[in-house]
Each structure stands twice: as structure tokens, then as C-alpha cells.
N, C-alpha and C positions, 0 to 999 in steps of 0.2 A: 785267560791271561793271568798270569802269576806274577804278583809286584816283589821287584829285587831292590832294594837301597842300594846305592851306589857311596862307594868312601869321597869322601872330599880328596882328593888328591890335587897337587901344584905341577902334575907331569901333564903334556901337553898330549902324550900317547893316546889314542882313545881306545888300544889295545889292552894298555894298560889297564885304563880304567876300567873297564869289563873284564880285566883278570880279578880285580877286585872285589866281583859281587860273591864271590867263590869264600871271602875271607871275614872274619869278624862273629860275637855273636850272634848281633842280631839277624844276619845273614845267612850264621845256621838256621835259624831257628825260622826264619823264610823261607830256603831252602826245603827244610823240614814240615812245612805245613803245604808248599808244593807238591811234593812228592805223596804225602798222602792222601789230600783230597785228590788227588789226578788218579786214583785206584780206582776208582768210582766216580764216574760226572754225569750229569744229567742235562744234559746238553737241551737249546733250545727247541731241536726236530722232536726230541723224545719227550719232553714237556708238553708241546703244542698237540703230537699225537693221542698224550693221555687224557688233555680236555677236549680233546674231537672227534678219536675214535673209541678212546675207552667207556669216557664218562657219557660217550656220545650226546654231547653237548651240541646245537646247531652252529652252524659259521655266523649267523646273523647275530646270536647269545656268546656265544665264544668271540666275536669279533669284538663286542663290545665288553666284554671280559678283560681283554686286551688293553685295551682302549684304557679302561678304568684303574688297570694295574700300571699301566704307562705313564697315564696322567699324574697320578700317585706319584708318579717316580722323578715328577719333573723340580718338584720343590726339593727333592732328597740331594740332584743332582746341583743344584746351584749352592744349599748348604755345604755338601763335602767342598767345593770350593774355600767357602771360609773355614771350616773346620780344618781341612790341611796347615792353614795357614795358623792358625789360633792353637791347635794342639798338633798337630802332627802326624803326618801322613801314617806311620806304623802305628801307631793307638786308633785312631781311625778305620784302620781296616780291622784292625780285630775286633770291634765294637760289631763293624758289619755282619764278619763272621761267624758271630753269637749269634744274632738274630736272624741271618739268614741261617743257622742251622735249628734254628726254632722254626720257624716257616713251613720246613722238611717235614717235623715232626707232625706239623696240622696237617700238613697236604695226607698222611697217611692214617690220620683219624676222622678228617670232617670232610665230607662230600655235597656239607651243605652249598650252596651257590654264592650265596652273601659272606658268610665267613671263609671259604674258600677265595671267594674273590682279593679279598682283605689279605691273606697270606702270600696270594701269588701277586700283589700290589708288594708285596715287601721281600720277596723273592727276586722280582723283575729287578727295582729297586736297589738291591746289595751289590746284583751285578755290575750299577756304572760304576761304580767307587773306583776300584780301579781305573778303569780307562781315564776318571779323572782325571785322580792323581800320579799315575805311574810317569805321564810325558813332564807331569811338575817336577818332580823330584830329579829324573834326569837333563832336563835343564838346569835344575839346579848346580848339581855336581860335573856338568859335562861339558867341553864349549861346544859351543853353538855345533860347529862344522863336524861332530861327532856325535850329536845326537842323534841321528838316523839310526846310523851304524846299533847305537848301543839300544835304543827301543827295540831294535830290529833283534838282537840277541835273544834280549828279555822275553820277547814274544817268541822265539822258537821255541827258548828252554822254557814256558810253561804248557805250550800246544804240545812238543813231543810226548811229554808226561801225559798228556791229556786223550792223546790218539787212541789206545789201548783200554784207556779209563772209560770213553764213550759205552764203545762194545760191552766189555765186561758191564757197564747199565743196562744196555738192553738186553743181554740174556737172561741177569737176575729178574729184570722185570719180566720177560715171557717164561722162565723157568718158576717162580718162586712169588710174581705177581707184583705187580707198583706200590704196595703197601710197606711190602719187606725190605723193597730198592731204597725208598724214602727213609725208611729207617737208618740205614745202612748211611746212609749220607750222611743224613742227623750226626748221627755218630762218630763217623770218621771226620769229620769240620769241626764238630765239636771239641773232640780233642788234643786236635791241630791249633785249631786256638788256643786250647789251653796251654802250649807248648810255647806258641807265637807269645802270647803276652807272657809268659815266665821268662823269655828271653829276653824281650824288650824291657821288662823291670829291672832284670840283673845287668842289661847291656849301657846302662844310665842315656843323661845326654850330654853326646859327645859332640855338638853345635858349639861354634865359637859363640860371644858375644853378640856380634852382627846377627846371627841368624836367631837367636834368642828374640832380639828384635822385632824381627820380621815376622816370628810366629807369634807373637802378641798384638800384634795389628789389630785396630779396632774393627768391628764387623760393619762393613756397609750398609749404610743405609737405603730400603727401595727408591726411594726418592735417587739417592743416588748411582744405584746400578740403573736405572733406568736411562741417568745419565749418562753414564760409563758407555752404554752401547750405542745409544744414539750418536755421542760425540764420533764412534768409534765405527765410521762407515761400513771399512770394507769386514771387518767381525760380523758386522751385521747381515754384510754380502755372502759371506759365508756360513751365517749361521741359519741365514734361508735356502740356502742354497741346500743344508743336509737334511735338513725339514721339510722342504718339498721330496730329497729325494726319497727319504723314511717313507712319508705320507705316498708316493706314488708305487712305492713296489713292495706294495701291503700283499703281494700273494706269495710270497716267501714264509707268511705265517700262516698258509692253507697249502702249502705244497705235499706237508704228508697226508693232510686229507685227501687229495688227489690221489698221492700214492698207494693209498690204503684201498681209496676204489678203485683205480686202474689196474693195480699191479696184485690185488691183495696179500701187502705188505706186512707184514710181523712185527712186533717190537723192538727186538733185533735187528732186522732190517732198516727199519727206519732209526735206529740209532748206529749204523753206519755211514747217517749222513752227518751226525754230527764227528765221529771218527775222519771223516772227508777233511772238515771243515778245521780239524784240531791240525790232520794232518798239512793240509794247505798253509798253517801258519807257520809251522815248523818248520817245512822248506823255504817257504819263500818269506819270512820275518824280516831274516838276516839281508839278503839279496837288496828286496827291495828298502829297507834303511839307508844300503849305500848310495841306491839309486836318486831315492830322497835328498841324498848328502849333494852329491852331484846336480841333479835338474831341478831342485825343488820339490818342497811338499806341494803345493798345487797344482803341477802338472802331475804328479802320481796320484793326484787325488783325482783328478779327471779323468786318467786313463780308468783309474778304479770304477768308476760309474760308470762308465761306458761298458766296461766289459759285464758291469751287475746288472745293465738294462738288457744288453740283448742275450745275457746266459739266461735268464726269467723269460722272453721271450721266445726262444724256443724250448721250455718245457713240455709246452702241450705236442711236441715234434719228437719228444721219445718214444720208442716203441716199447723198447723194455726197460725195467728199471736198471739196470747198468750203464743205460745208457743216459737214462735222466740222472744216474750219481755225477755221470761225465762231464753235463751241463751245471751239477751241483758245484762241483770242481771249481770249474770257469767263474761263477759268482761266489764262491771262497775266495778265490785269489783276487779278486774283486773289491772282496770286503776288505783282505788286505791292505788293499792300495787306497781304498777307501779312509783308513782306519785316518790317514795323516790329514785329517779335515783339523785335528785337533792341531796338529803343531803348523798347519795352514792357518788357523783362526788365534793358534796363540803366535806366532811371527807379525802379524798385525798391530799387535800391544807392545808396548816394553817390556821388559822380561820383569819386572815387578809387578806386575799386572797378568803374569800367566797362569796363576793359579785360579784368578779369575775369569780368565777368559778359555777358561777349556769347561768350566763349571758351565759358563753360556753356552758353547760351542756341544756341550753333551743336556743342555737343558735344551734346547731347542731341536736337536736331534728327538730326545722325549716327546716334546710338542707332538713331530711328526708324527711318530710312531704311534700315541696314545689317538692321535687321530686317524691312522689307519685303520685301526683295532675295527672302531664300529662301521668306519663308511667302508672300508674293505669289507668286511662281514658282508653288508650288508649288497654290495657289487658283486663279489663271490656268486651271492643265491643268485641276484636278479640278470646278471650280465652274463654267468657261467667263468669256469676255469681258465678257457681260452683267449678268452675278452680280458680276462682279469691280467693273464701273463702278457698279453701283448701290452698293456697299459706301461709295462718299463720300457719301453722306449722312450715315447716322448716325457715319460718323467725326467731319464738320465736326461736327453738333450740343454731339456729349461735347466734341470739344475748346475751343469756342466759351462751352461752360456754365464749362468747368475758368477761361476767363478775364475771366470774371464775377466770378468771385471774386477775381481779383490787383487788389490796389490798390497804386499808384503813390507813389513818395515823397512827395508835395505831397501827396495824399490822406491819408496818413499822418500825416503833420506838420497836417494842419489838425485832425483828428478828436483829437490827443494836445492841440493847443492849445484845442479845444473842451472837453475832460473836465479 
């Protein structure tokens, strides 16, 4: 996903306002750093394959590899919360983008385990930034009953770019080797950043007063986030609710070890699922946004699970790997529907409070994840493949019931104006 800044505009169009991400500085220069990391990605499938088949690392040591890089990542993700707010979502991301283009550079000189570990903890890491802040921003600029639509955009125009960028990874890495690939990334991010903040320096800030404000906010204190979410039921219903489902469909991060020994997969190959997965966002981004607009973020965020339990479920039911891409497919469009956990758990809060509450909503996601790492690993060896894919089922179900129960701010506010 590729973060577009949206203009402030007073027009109610939401057409409009997605004409807008096309115009401005800063926008080129977004623009611009999209388009060139998206030549080259290295997607989660192709990542996961190089700590498991290349470096041939175990599932049990790799699992917890995970785990540690996860966990890392949970403090990073509640900071970009306040950081949005305090400095500003475009300075923020490029900070990211420096050092995740450092990361690249260690992954292709140290194979040691511990320092290795350490860089893909800051790898993992760079990547929530976005998901943070991107649904921030567009609340910000967008009313409410539009912001579907316009996330929905956003995430086409960065997956499309991104479809072609997959592939082209994995042939550098089987033609030329994972050392060169990593280079090559380093590279191209680096200076795309360097493009992004030249823009954003020349492009000043063009924030009213009010919003001066609001990014000067004090940073909360533990004491008091702890409040914030406790007070803050159904956030909390939802933000177990993605943390159980992280934690239960932990074999999404061994599925190309599967493929590597069933199918004997290539790196190519396996960087065709992440080409799947770019591609899945790019058609279906927009679609399902409206959908959102329409039925609500938490019933698409429920179909989303649902379709991520039982597409992981029948994995072990491929025969060939095109047919296991088929079922990759299915939990793409999945994660999709998935994604709107965020403006689920941020509709809960008041819209002054959402920058906060996607920072919880993607820290607790972390949670999950960083504990899948080792106790998947470790289920993977002991339970096998099969056991491990069947496990998303009753993962989706608990976490699908857990968001039956969150009710939405408008929900709220009507049932208090009803009593």
C-alpha cells in the first residue's frame, strides 16, 4: 500500500476529492516514490521463503524469528499513532523509509541470526506505518460516507504498481541471487525517499490553524492509553477480535515452506503469490470501499475472515500449485475485506481519537502476529501442515462472533437517542 495525501477540499464530491491526490507537490512527489519502489517489492511470500527455504532456517527457529520481529513491531505501531499526530503523517513515512531501506542493506550482508533477526524486527516494523496512518489522514480530509470509496482507490493505485514489481523480485532473486535483490531495494527506496522529503520540504505546511493544533497534541500517557481503551469497550472488542484472528492463521507464514516441499517451488514462483496478493488489492481496493460505504466496515470485515479461514483451510486440498495460487487468491481478497478492522475500531472513537485508535487496532493485530511466530512454528513441526491449515477455521468463527458484538459510534449514538 502506497500513502496518497488527500487536499482539504469544502466540496462534498468524494470524486472529487480522489481527483485531488493526482495534484499538488507533495503528491508528486508521493506519487513518485510509489512508482518506483513498486519496480522492485519484496513481498511477505518471498521474505518468508528466504528465511525458510533459502537460509533454510527450521519453522520452530524461523517461527520464533517472527514472533521477535512482530513483537518489536508492536511498540513502533502505537508510537506512529502519536507521531502522526505530533509531526505529521508525510515526515513520518519518510523517516520509515530510510530505515527500512537500511534493513535491505543488512539483510544482504549479515546472515548472522541475531543481527539478522534485529533488521527483519525493523523490516516487519516500517511496513505498519502506513496501514496506520493512511485511514488517518483520509478521515481527515474526507467525510465520513466517503471514506470507503477513497481508501479503496488509494489501495488499488498502490497494489497495481505493485503487481509486476512482485515478479520482477523473484526472478532477480533466482536469476542473480537474494543478495543483489536486497541491494536493489536498498536502492530504489532510498532514493525515492530522498525525492519524498525534497518535496515535502519545498511543499511547506499548508494546515490551517486548527490542524496546527491538533498535531501538537500532547503525547499520552501509559497510564492513560490504558485508559483510553479500557473506557473504550467495543475497540477493545475489536481489537481482540484481530489478534485472535493474526494469532490463529499463523500458517500463512509457512505456506511457502509447504510449497517449496510439495510443489518444488522456485523463487519466482513463490513471488507470484505475492504478485496474487498486489493483484487482488488492485481490483478489488475500490469495489469493496463502496461496499464499506454502503453495509459498514464490520460486516466486511467479517466476511473478510471468513473467506481468510476457510481459503487457509483448504490449502492442504491443492493438488498443484495453481491451484493452491487459486486458494491464495480467496485469502487476498480476504485480507482485503479484512483490512477495514481499522476504520471498524476507528468508528468506535470519536474522530479525534482516530489516530489513536488504529495505532491500538494495528498494535494488537502485532500482538497477534508476534505470537503466532513462535507458537505456529512450533504447531507447524509438531501438528504438521494439515492440522496447522485447518486451525483457520475455528480461529475466523471466535474472532468473527468477538465482532458481532462491537458496535460503531452511529450505533451508539442512535440507541442512547432511543432510551
Amino acid at each position: 500500500m502506497k500513502l496518497f495525501n488527500l487536499n482539504s477540499s469544502k466540496s462534498s464530491n468524494g470524486i472529487t476529492r480522489t481527483h485531488y491526490l493526482l495534484h499538488g507537490k507533495l503528491i508528486t512527489g508521493l506519487a513518485a516514490y510509489g512508482i518506483i519502489t513498486s519496480l522492485v517489492v519484496v513481498g511477505t511470500s518471498l521474505l518468508n521463503y528466504y528465511v525458510l527455504a533459502v537460509l533454510l532456517i527450521p519453522p520452530v527457529v524461523a517461527g520464533t524469528l517472527f514472533g521477535i520481529g512482530s513483537a518489536l513491531a508492536v511498540p513502533v505501531t502505537f508510537f506512529v499513532g502519536y507521531a502522526g499526530i505530533r509531526f505529521g503523517a508525510p515526515k513520518v513515512i519518510v523517516a520509515t523509509i530510510i530505515i527500512s531501506s537500511i534493513s535491505y542493506v543488512g539483510f544482504a550482508l549479515i546472515h548472522f541470526m541475531p543481527f539478522f533477526g534485529i533488521l527483519y524486527a525493523i523490516a516487519i516494523s516500517t511496513d505498519y506505518v502506513p496501514q496506520v496512518l493512511i485511514p488517518v489522514i483520509i478521515l481527515q480530509h474526507v467525510e465520513e460516507e466517503n471514506a470507503g470509496k477513497t481508501l479503496g482507490t488509494v489501495n488499488s493505485v498502490g497494489a497495481g504498481l505493485a503487481i509486476a514489481g512482485a515478479s520482477v523480485a523473484g526472478w532477480i532473486a533466482h536469476l542473480f541471487g537474494f543478495s543483489t535483490l536486497f541491494f536493489v531495494v536498498a536502492g530504489i527506496t532510498l532514493t525515492s525517499a530522498l525525492m519524498l522529503g525534497l518535496t515535502i520540504g519545498s511543499s511547506g505546511n499548508r494546515s490551517g490553524h486548527g490542524d496546527r493544533v491538533k498535531i501538537q497534541r500532547p503525547v499520552i500517557k501509559l497510564r492513560e492509553l490504558l485508559l483510553f481503551i479500557l473506557k473504550n469497550k467495543y475497540l477493545l472488542l475489536a481489537s481482540f477480535a484481530v489478534m485472535i484472528l493474526a494469532t490463529g492463521l499463523f500458517a500463512d507464514k509457512f505456506y511457502t515452506l509447504y510449497a517449496f516441499e510439495r510443489f518444488d517451488a522456485a523463487s519466482y514462483q513463490i513471488a507470484f503469490f505475492d504478485s496474487i496478493y498486489f493483484a487482488v488489492w488492485f481490483v478489488a481496493s475500490a469495489p469493496v470501499g463502496f461496499i464499506s460505504d454502503k453495509i459498514g466496515p464490520k460486516r466486511v470485515t467479517m466476511l473478510g475472515y471468513g473467506l481468510m479461514g476457510v481459503s487457509l483451510f483448504l490449502f492442504p486440498f491443492a493438488g498443484t500449485i495453481f491451484l493452491l495460487y487459486g486458494f491464495y487468491t480467496i485469502f487476498s481478497l480476504g485480507n482485503v475485506l479484512g483490512y477495514y478492522i481499522i476504520f471498524t475500531g476507528i468508528r468506535t472513537v470519536d474522530k479525534e481519537n482516530a489516530s489513536l485508535a488504529s495505532g491500538i487496532i494495528n498494535g494488537f493485530t502485532t500482538v497477534g502476529v508476534a505470537i503466532s511466530g513462535p507458537v505456529g512454528g512450533f504447531l507447524w513441526t509438531y501438528i504438521g501442515a494439515r492440522n496447522s491449515f485447518e486451525m483457520a477455521i475455528p480461529t475466523s468463527i471466535v474472532a468473527i462472533f468477538l465482532l458481532l458484538s462491537v458496535k460503531l459510534k452511529k450505533e451508539v449514538n442512535v440507541s442512547n437517542e432511543k432510551q
